[in-house]
ZAMARGU-4260 file (C-alpha; in steps of 0.2 Angstrom, whole numbers, plus 5000, padded with zeros to 4 digits):
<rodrens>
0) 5142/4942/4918 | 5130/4937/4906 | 5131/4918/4896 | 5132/4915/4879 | 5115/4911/4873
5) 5106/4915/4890 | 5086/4919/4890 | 5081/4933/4900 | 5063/4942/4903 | 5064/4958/4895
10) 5049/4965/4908 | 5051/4964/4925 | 5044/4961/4940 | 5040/4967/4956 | 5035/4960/4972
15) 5027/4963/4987 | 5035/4956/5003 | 5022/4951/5017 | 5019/4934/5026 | 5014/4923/5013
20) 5030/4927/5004 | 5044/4928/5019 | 5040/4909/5020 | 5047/4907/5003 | 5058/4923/5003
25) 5073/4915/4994 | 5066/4903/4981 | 5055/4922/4975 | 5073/4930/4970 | 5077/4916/4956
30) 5062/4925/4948 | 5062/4943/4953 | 5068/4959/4950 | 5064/4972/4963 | 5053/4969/4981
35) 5041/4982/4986 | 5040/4986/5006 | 5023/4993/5009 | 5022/5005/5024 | 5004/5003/5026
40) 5009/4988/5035 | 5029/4985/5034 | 5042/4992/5049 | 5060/4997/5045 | 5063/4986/5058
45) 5056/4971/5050 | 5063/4978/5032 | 5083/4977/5039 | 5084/4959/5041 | 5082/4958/5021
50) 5094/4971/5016 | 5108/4962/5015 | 5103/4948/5002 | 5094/4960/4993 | 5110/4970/4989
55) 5121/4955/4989 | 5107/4947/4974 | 5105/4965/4965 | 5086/4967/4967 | 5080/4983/4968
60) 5073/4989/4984 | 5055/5000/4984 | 5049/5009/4998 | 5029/5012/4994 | 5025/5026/5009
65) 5007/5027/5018 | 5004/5043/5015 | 4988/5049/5019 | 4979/5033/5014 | 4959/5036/5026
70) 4958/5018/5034 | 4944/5014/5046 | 4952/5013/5067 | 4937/5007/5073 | 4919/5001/5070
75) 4906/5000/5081 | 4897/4989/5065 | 4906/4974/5055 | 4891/4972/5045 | 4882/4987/5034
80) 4864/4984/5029 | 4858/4994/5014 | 4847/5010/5020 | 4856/5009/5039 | 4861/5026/5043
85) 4879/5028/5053 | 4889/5043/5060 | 4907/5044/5052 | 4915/5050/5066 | 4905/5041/5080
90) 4897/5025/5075 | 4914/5024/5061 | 4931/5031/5066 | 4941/5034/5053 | 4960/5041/5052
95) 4956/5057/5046 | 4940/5064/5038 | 4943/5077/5023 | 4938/5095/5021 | 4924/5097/5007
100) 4913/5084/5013 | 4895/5088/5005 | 4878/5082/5005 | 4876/5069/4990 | 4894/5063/4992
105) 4900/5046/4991 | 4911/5039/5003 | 4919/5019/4999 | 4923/5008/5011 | 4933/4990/5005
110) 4937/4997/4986 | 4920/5001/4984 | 4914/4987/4991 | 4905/4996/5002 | 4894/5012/4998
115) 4888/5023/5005 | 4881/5043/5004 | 4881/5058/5012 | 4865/5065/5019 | 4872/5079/5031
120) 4889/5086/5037 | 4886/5091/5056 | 4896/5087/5070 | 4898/5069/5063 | 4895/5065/5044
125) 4878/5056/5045 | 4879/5044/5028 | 4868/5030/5023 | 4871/5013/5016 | 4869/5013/4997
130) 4879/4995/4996 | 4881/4984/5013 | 4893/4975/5017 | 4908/4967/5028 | 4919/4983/5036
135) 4934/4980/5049 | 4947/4989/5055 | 4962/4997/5044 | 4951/4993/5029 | 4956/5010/5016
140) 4941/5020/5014 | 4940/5035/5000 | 4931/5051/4997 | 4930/5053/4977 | 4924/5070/4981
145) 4933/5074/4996 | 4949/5088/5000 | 4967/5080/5004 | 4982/5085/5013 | 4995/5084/5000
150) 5010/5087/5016 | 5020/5070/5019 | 5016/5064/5037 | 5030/5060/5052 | 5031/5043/5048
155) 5034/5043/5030 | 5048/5056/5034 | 5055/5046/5046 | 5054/5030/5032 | 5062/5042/5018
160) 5077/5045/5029 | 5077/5025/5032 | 5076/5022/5012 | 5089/5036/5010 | 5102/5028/5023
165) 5100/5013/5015 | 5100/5015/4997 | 5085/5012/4992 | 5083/5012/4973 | 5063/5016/4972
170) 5052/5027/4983 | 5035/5028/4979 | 5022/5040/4985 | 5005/5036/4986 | 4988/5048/4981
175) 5000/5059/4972 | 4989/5074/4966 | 5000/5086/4959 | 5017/5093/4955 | 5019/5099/4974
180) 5018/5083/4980 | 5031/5076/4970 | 5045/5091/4972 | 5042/5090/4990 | 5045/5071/4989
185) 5063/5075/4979 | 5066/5090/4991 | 5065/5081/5005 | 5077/5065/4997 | 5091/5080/4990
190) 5090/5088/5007 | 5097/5071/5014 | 5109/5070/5002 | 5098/5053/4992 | 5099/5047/4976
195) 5081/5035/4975 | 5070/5039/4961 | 5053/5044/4965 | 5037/5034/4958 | 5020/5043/4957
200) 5007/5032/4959 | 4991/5038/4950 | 4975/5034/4960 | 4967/5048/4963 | 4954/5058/4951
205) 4965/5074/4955 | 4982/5066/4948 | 4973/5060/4932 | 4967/5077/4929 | 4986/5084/4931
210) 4996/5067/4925 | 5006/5079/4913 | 5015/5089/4926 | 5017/5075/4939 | 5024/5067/4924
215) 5038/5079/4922 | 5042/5080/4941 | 5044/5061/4943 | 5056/5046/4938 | 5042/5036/4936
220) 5023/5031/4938 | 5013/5017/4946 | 4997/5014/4938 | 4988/5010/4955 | 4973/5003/4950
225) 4964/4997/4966 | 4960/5016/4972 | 4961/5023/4955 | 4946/5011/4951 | 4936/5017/4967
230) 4939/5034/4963 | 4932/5033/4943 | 4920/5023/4934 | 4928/5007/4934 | 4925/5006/4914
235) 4937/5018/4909 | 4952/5009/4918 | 4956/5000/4902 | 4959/5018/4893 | 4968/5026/4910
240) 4982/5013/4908 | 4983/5013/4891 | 4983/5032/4893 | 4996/5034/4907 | 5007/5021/4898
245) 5010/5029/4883 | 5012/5046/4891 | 5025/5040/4905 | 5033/5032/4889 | 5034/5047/4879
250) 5042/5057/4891 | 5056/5043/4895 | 5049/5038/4913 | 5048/5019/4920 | 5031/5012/4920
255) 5022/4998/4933 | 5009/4992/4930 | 5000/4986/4946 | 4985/4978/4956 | 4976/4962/4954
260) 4987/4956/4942 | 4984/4939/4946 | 4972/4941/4960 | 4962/4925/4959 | 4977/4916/4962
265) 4976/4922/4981 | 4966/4906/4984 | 4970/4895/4968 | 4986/4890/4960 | 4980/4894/4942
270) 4975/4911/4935 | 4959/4916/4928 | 4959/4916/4907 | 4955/4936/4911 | 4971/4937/4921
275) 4982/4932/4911 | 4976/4942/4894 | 4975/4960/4907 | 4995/4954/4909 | 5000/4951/4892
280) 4991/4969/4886 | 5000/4978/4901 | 5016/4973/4892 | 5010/4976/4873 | 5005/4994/4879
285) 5022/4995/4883 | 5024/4994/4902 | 5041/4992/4909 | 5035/4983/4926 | 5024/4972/4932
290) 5019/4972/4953 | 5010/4958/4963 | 5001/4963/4979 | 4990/4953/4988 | 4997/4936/4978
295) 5014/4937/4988 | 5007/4944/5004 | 4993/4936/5009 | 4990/4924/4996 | 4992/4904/4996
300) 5003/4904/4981 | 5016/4915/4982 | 5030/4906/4971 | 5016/4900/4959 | 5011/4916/4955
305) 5029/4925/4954 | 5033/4910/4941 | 5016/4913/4933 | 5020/4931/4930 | 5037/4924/4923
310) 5029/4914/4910 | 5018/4926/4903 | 5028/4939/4903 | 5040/4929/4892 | 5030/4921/4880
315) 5020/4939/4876 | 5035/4947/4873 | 5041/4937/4861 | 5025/4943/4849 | 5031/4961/4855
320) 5034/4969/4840 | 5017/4966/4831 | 5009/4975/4842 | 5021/4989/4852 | 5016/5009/4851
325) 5028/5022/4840 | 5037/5033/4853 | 5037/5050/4849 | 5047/5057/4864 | 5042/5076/4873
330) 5058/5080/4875 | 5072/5083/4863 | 5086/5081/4872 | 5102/5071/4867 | 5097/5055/4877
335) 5079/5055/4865 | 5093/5058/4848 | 5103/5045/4856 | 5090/5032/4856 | 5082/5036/4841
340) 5099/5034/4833 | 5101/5018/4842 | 5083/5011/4836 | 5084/5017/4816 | 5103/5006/4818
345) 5092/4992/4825 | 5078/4992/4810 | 5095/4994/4797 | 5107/4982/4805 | 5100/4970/4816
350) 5113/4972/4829 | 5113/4957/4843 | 5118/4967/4858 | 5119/4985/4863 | 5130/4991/4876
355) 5127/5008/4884 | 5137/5014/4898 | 5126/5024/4910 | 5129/5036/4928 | 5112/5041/4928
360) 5103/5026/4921 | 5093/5038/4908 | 5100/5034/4892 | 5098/5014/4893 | 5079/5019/4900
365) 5077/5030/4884 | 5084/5015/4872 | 5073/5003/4879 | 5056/5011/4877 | 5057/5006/4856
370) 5056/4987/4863 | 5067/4979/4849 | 5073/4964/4851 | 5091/4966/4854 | 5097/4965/4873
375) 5101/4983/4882 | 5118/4981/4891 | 5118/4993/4900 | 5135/4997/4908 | 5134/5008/4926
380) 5148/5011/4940 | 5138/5016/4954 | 5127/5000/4964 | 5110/5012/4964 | 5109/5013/4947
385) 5115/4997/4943 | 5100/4990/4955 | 5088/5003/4947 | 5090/4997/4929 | 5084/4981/4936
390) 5066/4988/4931 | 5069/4994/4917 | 5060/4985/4903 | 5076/4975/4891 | 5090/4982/4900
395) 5104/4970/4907 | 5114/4979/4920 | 5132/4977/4922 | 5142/4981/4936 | 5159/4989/4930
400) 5171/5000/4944 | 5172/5014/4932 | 5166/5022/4915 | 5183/5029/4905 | 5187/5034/4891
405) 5182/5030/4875 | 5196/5018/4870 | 5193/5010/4888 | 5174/5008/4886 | 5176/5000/4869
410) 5190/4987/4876 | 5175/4983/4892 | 5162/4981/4878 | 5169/4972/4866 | 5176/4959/4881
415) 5158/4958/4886 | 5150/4956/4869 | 5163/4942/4866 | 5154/4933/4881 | 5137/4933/4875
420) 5139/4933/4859 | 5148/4923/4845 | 5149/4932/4831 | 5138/4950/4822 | 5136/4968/4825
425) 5135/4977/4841 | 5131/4995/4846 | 5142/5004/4859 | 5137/5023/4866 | 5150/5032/4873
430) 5150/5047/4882 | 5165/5061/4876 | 5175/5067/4883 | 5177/5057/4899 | 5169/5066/4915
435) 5156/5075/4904 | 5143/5061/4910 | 5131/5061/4895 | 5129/5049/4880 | 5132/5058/4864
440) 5144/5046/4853 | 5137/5028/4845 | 5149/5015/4838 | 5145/5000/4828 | 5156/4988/4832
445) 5158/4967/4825 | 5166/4951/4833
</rodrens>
């Protein structure tokens, strides 16, 4: 239950679990929200031993699958020159080269740390070194030009059915490039009989070019921005984010915001001045989540940066409304009118709480993409969408064993609005009759 006068982060965080933090694993969950499992390099295996606090502490649980992520499986060189020629293929294996491959394409090695280009596709692809550099094994490598495979591969099957079996709130899919990909993702979690929501993550030049449809198809996006910033001119990242953002938004869909959040702090306790302001815009462009990667997983300060996050994100909220984008939802469905009801109530009355009982988590999603001040209640039976509004930017989730009636909910919200607050408004929506599962009655209430 929440306290009287208690201070929560309205935007969440995400964390990626890898050595650095498993060292510190329960001090991170004072100050987290969900945990990302990366399957480029986590095991199921390695994953169950944290199941159980996870679930007993309510964080949400993401599963970010391989996929079909190229990755170098042995070199032959450790160091590129510029103008050495090499044999992707021979002198480089990598773990699958792509169809279209072309004379005058660039291939990346190391988030384009590397460079190098095509000079002719024969048995091998015979590419010189535009960029040296440091190359080693499982280091990703990317083809801006190059075909994909858009199928899911036998290990992230297998991992879906492990996510699946154990509730797993989040699943996201990596070098999403269409719709396809996305419905064969859902598929694939109906067919198992899941209920995770599936996260595109945007890296790819192909998923910009048909964000609108992936979009519709998904439950929410992941603004990956180390490949996404190998596969376009690095320059227009600021205006993809702020793109993406206020698209996802728009159509009522989570949004993470992720890579290099805080990067320098891999090595040093403090973040860079640059860090810290890319953060704080993240949130005023109206992102719901923010990730760390390589902070908690291989970095130094694992705790220091989680609180870090913590701190910014609390202080640039509070200036949230001087700079937060109009919604204009897509859709016009009776969740949008709900929380565009919700919101004009807001600007009128200034209510301190609202409470919205949810099954499906969409309505207190909805609600919270105005990002006024008041906190979201948000009221839900069932333990996966309880754990999946843990990312949702405003909302307080609630455990309760059953939504009923509409007497029965009132009596729930007012005993919880009595607990956090003393005296005011407050916004109830209800869903009638009982059973219909979808918000379509608000009451204003007052202790």
């Amino acid at each position: 239950m929440v306290e009287k006068s208690t201070e929560y982060r309205k935007t969440k965080t995400l964390v990626t679990m890898g050595p650095s933090l498993e060292e510190d694993f329960e001090k991170s969950l004072e100050f987290i929200d969900g945990i990302r499992f990366n399957m480029s390099h986590a095991n199921t295996k390695n994953i169950e031993k944290y199941l159980d606090i996870l679930n007993e502490k309510n964080i949400a649980k993401l599963m970010d699958l391989k996929g079909n992520k190229i990755r170098i499986k042995k070199s032959n060189f450790s160091e590129l020159v510029e103008n050495q020629v090499v044999k992707i293929g021979k002198d480089i294996l990598i773990s699958y080269i792509p169809e279209c491959i072309e004379k005058g394409q660039n291939i990346l090695i190391n988030d384009g740390k590397v460079k190098l280009i095509v000079e002719n596709v024969e048995k091998e692809i015979n590419a010189r070194v535009l960029v040296g550099g440091h190359i080693k094994e499982k280091m990703g490598v990317n083809f801006p030009e190059g075909c994909f495979p858009n199928d899911l591969t036998s290990e992230d099957i297998k991992n879906v059915k492990f996510a699946i079996e154990n509730e797993f709130e989040y699943i996201a899919l990596s070098f999403v490039r269409s719709e396809t990909d996305i419905l064969n993702l859902k598929n694939l979690i109906k067919e198992n009989s899941g209920n995770c929501s599936v996260i595109a993550k945007i890296e790819t030049k192909e998923g910009l070019k048909n964000i609108d449809e992936i979009l519709n198809h998904s439950d929410g996006v992941m603004i990956a921005r180390g490949d996404l910033g190998v596969e376009v001119a690095i320059e227009y990242l600021p205006i993809i984010q702020k793109n993406i953002i206020k698209l996802a938004n728009e159509k009522g869909k989570l949004v993470i915001t992720a890579t290099q959040m805080l990067d320098s702090m891999v090595n040093n306790p403090y973040p860079t001045r640059a860090e810290v302001t890319d953060v704080a815009n993240a949130i005023f462009d109206g992102t719901d989540c923010l990730m760390l990667s390589n902070e908690t997983t291989i970095g130094k300060y694992p705790i220091d940066s989680i609180k870090t996050l913590d701190n910014i994100a609390r202080v640039s909220e509070g200036d949230i409304s001087k700079y937060k984008q109009e919604i204009d939802f897509e859709e016009h469905s009776i969740y949008s009118g709900i929380a565009y009801a919700v919101e004009a109530l807001s600007k009128k009355l200034n209510p301190k709480i609202v409470i919205t009982p949810t099954t499906s988590g969409k309505t207190p999603l909805r609600i919270s993409k105005f990002r006024f001040n008041s906190p979201i209640i948000a009221l839900a039976p069932e333990n996966i969408v309880f754990r999946k509004l843990r990312l949702v930017w405003g909302v307080i989730p609630i455990k309760i064993d059953e939504i009923g009636d509409v007497d029965e909910v009132l009596e729930i919200s007012k005993k919880i609005a009595k607990d956090i607050i003393d005296k005011g408004i407050y916004v109830v929506t209800l869903g009638h009759p009982k059973g219909e599962k979808k918000t379509n009655v608000i009451k204003v209430e007052s202790i």
